[in-house]
N, C-alpha and C positions, 0 to 999 in steps of 0.2 A: 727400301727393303729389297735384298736380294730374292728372285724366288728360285724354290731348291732347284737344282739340276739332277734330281734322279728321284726317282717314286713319284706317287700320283697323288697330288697336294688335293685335300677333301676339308672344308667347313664344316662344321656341325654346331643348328643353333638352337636354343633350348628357350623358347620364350612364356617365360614363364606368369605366375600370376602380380608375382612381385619384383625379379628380375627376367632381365636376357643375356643368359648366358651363351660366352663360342667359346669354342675347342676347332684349332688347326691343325691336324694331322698330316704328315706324311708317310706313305704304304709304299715301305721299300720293296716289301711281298706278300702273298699271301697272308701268313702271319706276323710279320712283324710292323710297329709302326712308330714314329717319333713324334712327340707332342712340339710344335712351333709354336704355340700361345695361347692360354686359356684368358679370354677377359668376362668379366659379369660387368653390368652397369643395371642399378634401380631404378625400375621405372613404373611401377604400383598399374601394371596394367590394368589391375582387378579394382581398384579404385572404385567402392560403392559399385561394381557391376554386380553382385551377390542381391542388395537388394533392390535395384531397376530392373537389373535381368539387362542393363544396355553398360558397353563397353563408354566412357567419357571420351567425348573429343580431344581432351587435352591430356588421356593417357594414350590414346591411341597415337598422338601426333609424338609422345616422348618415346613411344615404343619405336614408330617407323623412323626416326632420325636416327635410332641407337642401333637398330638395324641397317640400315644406310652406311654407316660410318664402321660396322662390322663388317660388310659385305665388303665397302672399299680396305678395310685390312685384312680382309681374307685374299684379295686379290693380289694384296701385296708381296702375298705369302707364295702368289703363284697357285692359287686353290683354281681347280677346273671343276669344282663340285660342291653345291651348296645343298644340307638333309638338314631340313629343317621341321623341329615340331611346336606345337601348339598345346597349351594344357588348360586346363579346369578355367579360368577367365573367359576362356577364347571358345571353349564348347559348349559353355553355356549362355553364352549371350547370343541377342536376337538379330546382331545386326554383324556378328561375326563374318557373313559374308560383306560385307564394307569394308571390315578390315585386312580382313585377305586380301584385297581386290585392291586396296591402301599399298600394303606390302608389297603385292605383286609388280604395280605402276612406279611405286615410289623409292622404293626402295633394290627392286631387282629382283625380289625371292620370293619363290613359291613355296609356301607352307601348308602343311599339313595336320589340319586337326587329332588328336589323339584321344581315344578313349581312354576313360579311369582303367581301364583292365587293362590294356596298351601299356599306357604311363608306368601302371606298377611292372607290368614285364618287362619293360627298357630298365627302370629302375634294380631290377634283380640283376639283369645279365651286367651292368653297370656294377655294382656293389660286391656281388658274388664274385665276378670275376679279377677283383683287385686284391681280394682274401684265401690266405689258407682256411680252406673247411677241413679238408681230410674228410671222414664219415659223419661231420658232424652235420644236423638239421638247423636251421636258422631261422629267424624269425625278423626279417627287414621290417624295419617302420621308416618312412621319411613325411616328414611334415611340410608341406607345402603352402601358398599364399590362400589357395583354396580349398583345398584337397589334401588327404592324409592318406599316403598309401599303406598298406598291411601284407606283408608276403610271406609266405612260410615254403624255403626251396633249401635242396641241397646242394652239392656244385654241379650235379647233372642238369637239375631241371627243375622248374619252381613246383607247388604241390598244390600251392592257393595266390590269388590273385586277389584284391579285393583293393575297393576306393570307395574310400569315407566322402563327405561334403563336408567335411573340416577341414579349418583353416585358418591361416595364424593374419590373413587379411579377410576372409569373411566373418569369422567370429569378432573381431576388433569391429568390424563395420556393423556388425550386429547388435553387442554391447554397449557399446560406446558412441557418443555421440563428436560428430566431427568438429576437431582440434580441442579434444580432452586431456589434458593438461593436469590433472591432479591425481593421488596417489589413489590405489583401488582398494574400497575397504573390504575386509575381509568377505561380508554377505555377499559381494556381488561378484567375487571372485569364484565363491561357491556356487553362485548361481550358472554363471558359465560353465566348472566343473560338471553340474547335474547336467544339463544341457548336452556335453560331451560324454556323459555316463551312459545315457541313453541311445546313443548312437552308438558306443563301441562297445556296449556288452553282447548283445548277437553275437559279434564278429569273434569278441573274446570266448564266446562259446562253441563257436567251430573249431578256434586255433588251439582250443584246450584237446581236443580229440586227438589233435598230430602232435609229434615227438615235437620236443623243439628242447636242441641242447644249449644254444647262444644267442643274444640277439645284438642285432646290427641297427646303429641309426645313421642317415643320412639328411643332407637338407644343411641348410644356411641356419632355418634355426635350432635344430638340434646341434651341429656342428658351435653356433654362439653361446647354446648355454652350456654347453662341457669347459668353455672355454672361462666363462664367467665365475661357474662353480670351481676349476682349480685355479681361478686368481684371487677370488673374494672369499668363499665359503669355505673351501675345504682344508683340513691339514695332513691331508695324505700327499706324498711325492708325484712328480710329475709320472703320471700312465705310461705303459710301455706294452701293448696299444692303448691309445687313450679310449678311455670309459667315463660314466658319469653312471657315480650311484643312486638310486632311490634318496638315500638319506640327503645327498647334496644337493639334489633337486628342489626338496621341499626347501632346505636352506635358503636357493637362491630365490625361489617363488616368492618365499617372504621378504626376501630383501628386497626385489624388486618392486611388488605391491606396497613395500612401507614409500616407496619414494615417490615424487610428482615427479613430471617431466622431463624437465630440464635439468635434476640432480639423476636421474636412472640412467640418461645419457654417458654422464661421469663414471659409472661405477665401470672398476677396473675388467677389461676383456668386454667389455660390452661393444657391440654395433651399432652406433650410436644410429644408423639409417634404420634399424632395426626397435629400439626403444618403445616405438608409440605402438608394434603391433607385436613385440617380445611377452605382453603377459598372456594374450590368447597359447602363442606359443607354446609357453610354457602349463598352460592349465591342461591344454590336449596330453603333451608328453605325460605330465603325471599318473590323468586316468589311463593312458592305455599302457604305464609299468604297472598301474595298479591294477587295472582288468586282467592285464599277462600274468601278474603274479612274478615281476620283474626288482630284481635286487639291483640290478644295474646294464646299463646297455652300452653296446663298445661303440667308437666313433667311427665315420668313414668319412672320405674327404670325396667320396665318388658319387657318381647317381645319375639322372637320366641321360647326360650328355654322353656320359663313358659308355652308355648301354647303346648308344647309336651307334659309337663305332664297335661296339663288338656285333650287334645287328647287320650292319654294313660289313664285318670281315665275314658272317656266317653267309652273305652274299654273293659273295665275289670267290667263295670255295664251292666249287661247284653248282648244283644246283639249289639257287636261293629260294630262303623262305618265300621271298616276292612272286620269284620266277616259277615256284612251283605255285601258288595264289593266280598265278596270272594263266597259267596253262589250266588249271582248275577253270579261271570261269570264262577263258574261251572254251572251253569245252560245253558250260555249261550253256552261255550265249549262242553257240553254233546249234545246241540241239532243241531252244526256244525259239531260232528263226526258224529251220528247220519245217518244224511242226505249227509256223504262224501266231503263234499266241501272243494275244495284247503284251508288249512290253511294259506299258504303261500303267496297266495295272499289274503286272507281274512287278516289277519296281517299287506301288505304293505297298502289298500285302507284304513284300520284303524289310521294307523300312519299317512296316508294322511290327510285324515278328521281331525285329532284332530290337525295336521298344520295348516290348513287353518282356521279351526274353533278358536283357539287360537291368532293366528295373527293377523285374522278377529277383533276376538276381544279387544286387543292391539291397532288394530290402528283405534277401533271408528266406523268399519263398522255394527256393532250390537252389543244388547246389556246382550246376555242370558249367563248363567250362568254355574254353577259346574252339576245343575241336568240335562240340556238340552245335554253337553259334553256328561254325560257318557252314554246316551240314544242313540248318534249320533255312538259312537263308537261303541254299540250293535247292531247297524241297519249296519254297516259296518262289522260286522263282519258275519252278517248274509244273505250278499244281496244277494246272490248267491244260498242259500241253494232249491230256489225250481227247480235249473238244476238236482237234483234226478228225477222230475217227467220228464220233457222236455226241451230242451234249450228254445224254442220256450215261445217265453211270460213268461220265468222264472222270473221276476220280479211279476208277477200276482200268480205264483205258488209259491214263497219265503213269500209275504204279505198272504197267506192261510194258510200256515204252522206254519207262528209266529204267527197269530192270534188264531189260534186253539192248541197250543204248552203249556203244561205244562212246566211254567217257576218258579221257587219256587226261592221266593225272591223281584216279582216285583206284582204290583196292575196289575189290569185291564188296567188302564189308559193309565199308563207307556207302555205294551206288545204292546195296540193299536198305539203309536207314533211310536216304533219302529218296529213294521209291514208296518207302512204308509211309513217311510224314505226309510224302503226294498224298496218298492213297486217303489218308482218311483226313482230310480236309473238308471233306463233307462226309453227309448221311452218318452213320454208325462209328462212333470213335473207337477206338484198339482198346482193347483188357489189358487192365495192366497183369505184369508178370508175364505176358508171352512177348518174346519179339526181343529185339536189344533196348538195354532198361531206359532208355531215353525217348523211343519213340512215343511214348504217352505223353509225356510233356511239352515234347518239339511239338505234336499234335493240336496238344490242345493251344498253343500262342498261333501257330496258324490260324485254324479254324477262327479264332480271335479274331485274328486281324481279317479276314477275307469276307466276316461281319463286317468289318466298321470298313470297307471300299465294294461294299454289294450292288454298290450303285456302278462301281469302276466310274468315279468322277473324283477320286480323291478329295471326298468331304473335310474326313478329319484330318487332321495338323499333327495332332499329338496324341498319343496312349501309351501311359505306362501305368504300372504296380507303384501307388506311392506310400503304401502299410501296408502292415501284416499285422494282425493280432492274435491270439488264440484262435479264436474260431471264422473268422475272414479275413479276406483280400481286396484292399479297394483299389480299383481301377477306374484313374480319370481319364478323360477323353475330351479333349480340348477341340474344338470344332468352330468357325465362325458363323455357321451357320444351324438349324434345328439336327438332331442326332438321333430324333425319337425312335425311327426306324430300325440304326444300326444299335439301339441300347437296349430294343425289345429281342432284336436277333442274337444279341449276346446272352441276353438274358436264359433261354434255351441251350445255353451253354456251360447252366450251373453244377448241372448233374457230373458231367467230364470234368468240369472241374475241380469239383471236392473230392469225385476218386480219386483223380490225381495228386492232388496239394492236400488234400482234407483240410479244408475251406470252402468256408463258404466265399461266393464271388459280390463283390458291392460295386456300383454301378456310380461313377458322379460323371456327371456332364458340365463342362465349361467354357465362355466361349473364346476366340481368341481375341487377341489385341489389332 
């Protein structure tokens, strides 16, 4: 293979839960680029990691050879640049760091885990960017091996973010027991369905509030089953953009469920690699055209790998989202050495916050975003810092210091919320209604979390929101060791809380593995 002689040859690898996908780009400039070679190869990373919570030896060994054999053909290409991500398989299992550390020795590449809110944003700017919107509002869904993203943007800028724990390889791992082979009768199909009802009616209840004039599917398997419905099902003409209606869907649901294994394979437009985990697939797609209140959804052929290289051009024009992230938290690094304060526990009440706050927002207890997160995580990193002047009301002496702090990279606005979050991280938490409408919130996952490291030994492992009901919120707390302490301190945390969320706050303890 020749490599190009002009532009700046860039990989982009997309490892996902069910395949790894590359896209080789050449960037003749600024804006423009040429595609050198898209390949996918299946390799079931997720492979029962959904219910071990551990990544298999023997998908991890298929993943790093097929990375291995991408890297040496991105090479070929003359790539001086390998962006690589990680999705839903890879962030939830326990031993994910092995397999990075796998990848990194074995293969050459350094990857990067991604969040569900991450995922779905690469997934918009990927999608969005290959379609004419005009002023229309859209509604992307892409269904993934573990994960079902949900995004509602126009072609400026997304509006909502959102990632299901749906999946067309964890619900098959769920359902079905391994090397199930026979057709699925109807009750069990439906039971799947309810299953999938219950997880995407919340979400279908926020997306009813936003306009949404078209919707967009992406993904391998919504991409198969457009493909299956206009060769087996339908007798409408080929799409022009291709779409799959509601009606043809059910169609093919039932075609596919009347069959066993080795005849679904056959059926015409089908993926035969795709077959054994095509009805999960397909039962997610239906509820959420049914939750949407969807007549028909259009196809895209694009999704998180396209969203890398528009991420990557939004980079390299000016100042990048990265570059501007990274001037952010030397700023914010320089004014915690600065003023002395334990790192170490400044890092664990961070990691705390962005659990709770992330959770929080997964399971529908609020509704803020990517810019409220990285604001909460600055105010966590900083709550401590005015123990240089006195311990004594160093919450009051931390809110002086970030308010009056050369921070290069953030407005005024932004310095003032995260002074405010410092601030009341202890003693008397903020009223809501004054202040900007966030800081009540950001407040109270701190204050959360700086419970559960009051020791500053980093007891707990994990805390999130794992329900919401009507009238509370439970929050587990994974710990390997007793948590009585940090479970009583939280507990004094009820009253902030229900102002806040109006919920009540529930308390489990568990321990870890």
């Amino acid at each position: 293979m020749i490599a190009s002689s002009k532009g700046r040859v860039v990989a982009f690898f997309d490892l996902g839960t069910n395949s790894v996908r590359l896209l080789v780009a050449c960037f003749e400039s600024p804006q423009s680029y040429t595609v050198l070679t898209k390949q996918k190869e299946v390799v079931r990373l997720g492979e029962g990691a959904f219910i071990r919570g551990w990544l298999r030896d023997d998908a991890m060994d298929r993943a790093v050879l097929v990375c291995r054999r991408f890297v040496d053909l991105s090479r070929s290409f003359g790539a001086v640049e390998c962006v690589a991500v990680a999705t839903s398989a890879v962030r939830e299992a326990r031993n994910s760091a092995d397999f990075l550390k796998r990848l990194q020795n074995e293969a050459g590449l350094n990857v990067r885990t991604v969040s569900g809110v991450e995922e779905a944003r690469l997934i918009y700017l990927g999608v969005s960017r290959g379609i004419e919107m005009g002023d229309a509002v859209a509604l992307f869904v892409d269904i993934g091996g573990g994960s079902t993203e949900i995004i509602v943007g126009d072609r400026g800028q997304e509006r909502m973010l959102e990632s299901l724990h749906l999946g067309a390889i964890r619900l098959t791992n769920q359902f079905f027991e391994d090397g199930a082979t026979d057709s699925v009768p109807p009750e069990v199909y439906e039971e799947i369905r309810r299953y999938i009802r219950d997880v995407v009616t919340p979400v279908a209840e926020r997306v009813k509030r936003e306009r949404v004039d078209v919707a967009y599917g992406s993904s391998g398997t919504i991409q198969n089953l457009a493909e299956i419905a206009r060769r087996s099902v339908s007798d409408r003409l080929s799409d022009t953009p291709p779409a799959l209606t509601r009606e043809d869907l059910g169609k093919t649901a039932a075609l596919l469920c009347s069959l066993p294994l080795d005849r679904r394979k056959g059926v015409p437009g089908i993926n035969p690699d795709r077959a054994d985990i095509i009805i999960a697939g397909t039962a997610i797609l239906e509820e959420v055209m049914d939750a949407f209140g969807l007549s028909e959804i259009r196809i895209s052929d694009r999704g998180l790998r396209d969203g890398l290289i528009v991420d990557y051009l939004s980079r390299r024009n000016g100042m990048s989202p990265e570059d501007r992230l990274r001037k952010r938290k030397q700023s914010v690094e320089r004014l915690l050495g600065a003023c002395r304060a334990s790192p170490e526990h400044a890092q664990t009440v961070a990691r705390l916050s962005l659990e709770l706050f992330d959770s929080g927002r997964q399971a529908g207890l609020h509704k803020f975003g990517t810019a409220e997160r990285e604001l909460l995580e600055y105010a966590a990193y900083l709550h401590d810092i005015g123990e240089i002047v006195s311990f004594s009301n160093h919450h009051l002496h931390s809110h002086y210091i970030i308010s009056n702090a050369d921070l290069p990279g953030f407005d005024r606005r932004e310095v003032g919320i995260i002074a405010e979050v410092a601030r009341y991280h202890r003693k008397k938490p903020p009223r809501t209604g004054t202040g900007p409408a966030a800081v009540p919130a950001l407040s109270v996952f701190l204050r959360l979390a700086e419970h559960l490291d009051r020791g500053h030994v980093g007891l707990v492992a994990q805390a999130r929101i794992v329900s919401i009901d009507k009238k509370a919120a439970t929050l587990e707390i994974v710990s390997a060791t007793d948590c009585t302490l940090e479970s009583s301190a939280i507990r004094s945390e009820g009253r902030a809380f229900r102002r806040v969320f109006g919920k009540d706050l529930i308390i489990r303890c568990v321990g870890s593995e």
